[in-house]
C-alpha positions, 0 to 999 in steps of 0.5 A: 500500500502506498505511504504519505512518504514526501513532506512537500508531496502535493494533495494532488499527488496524494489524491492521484494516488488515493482514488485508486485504492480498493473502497473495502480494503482502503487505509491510509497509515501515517506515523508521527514524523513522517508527514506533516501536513498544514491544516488545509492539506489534512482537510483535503485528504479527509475530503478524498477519504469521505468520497472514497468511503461513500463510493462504498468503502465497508460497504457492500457493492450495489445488486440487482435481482432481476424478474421477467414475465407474468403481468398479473402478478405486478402488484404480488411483485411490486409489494414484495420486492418495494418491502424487500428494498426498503429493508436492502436499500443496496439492493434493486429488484427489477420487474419486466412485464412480458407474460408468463411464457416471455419470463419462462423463456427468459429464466430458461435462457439466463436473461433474469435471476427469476421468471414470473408465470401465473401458470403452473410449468408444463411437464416437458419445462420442468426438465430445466426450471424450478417452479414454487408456487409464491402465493394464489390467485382466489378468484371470487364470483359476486352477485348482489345479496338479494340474488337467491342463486347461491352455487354455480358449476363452472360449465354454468359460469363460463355460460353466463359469461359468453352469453348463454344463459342470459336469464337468471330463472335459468338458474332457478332464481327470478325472472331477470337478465343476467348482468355482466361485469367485468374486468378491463382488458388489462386486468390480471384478474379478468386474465385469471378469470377467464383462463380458469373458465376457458372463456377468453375472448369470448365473453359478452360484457355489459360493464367492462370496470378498471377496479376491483373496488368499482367491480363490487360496488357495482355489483353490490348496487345492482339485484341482477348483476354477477362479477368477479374479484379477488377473493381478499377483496370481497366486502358484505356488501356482496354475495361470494357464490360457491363453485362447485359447491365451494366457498372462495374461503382461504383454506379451500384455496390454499388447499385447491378445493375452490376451482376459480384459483391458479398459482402465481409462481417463481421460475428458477434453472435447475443447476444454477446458482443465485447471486447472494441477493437474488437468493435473499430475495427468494427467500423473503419471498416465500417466507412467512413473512411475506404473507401480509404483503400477498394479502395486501396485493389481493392473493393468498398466501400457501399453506405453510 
């Protein structure tokens, strides 16, 4: 390492000399004698240290933890990656919304640390990825109190929704027409909704609503209208159907009895290592810990 050695050494030889340092190994030894230095030339040094040292002297280099894929499960990572960094503000967790495929893809060929899917792998990707299912996407179906339907089958479901049955005496409840309302096209749970009952593009709208919160409002307000949300977000405002003869309650969800559901799941390669942060960040993600976050971004957290 080198030493003040020169007692007429300039500053901007020290400084030359200085900013070349290692930040993490960065020391500066002098004895009594060896140099001595008017005041404004110690204070010259001290600033050159003080920048060294906010450069990222004892501390840990800057990461990032990159996400590719699902766009559905923007909020679930949103919430949990803004916590995350709050607590490791040396750390910055990245999300690229390209689809469930894109982010597969993505982990597959090493462009992200994790893929985001809001599907469960198919058998032939497994041979190379990891999938662990992060929280659940419970999808509750909502009709206003004073509708005397109380269960649906998901084959009646998908119906109502393409426009099939479009009387509720149908169902054996009165004599009035069915109103449907939805999510707008960009909605990751009009996106699950309609993977689930096998209705993509298909399905006839009377109101397409930008909001959960509008979703039940609506439905609350109207004796005739059925819509769907996110089971953490059904207020008694509204009636949750059971499908199939199951309520969207949390442990029929967590336990894969309620039909109207599907995995949000990280996406890791097989045979290969994470980066001390990407780990980190995995492992908040699937720990308890994050559970009150995935309740707050409107999914539900596994069993553990």
């Amino acid at each position: 390492m080198n030493v003040i050695k020169n007692k007429g050494e300039s500053l901007n030889k020290i400084a030359h000399r200085t900013i070349f340092f290692q930040p993490y190994i960065l020391c500066l030894y002098a004895t009594k004698g060896m140099v001595k230095m008017k005041k404004r030339g110690i204070i010259g040094v001290a600033a050159v240290l003080a920048l060294m040292l906010s450069a990222g002297c004892g501390g840990e280099e800057g990461a990032t933890v990159s996400t590719d894929g699902s766009t559905s499960m923007e909020k679930v990572i949103g919430y949990l990656s803004e916590s995350y960094m709050e607590e490791n503000p040396n750390v910055k967790v990245t999300y690229n919304p390209t689809g469930s495929g894109a982010g597969i893809q993505a982990v597959s060929e090493g462009r992200c640390d994790i893929g985001l899917s809001s599907r469960d792998l198919k058998t032939e990707e497994e041979k190379d990825l990891i999938g662990t299912v992060v929280a659940i996407d419970g999808i509750a179906v909502i009709v206003n109190p004073e509708n005397t339907v109380s269960d649906l089958s998901l084959e009646q479901l998908a119906k109502l929704y393409t426009g099939e049955i479009t009387n509720w005496s149908e169902l054996g409840g009165a004599d009035a027409t069915v109103v449907c309302i939805g999510r707008e096209a960009a909605s990751g749970t009009r996106d699950g909704f309609e993977a689930v009952t096998d209705t993509e593009d298909k399905c006839v709208y009377s109101q397409e609503l930008t909001s959960t919160g509008d979703v039940v409002q609506t439905v609350a307000s109207n004796p005739n209208a059925i819509g769907y949300a996110s089971a953490a977000s059904v207020k008694d405002t509204v009636k949750a159907l059971t499908i199939e003869g199951v309520a969207p309650e949390t442990d029929k969800i967590q336990s894969g009895d309620y039909p109207v559901q599907r995995n949000f799941v990280l996406v890791t390669k097989k045979n290969t290592e994470f980066s001390k942060a990407a780990q980190d960040f995995f492992d908040f993600a699937t720990s308890e810990a994050a559970d009150e976050l995935i309740v707050g971004a409107g999914a539900v957290p596994v069993k553990r």
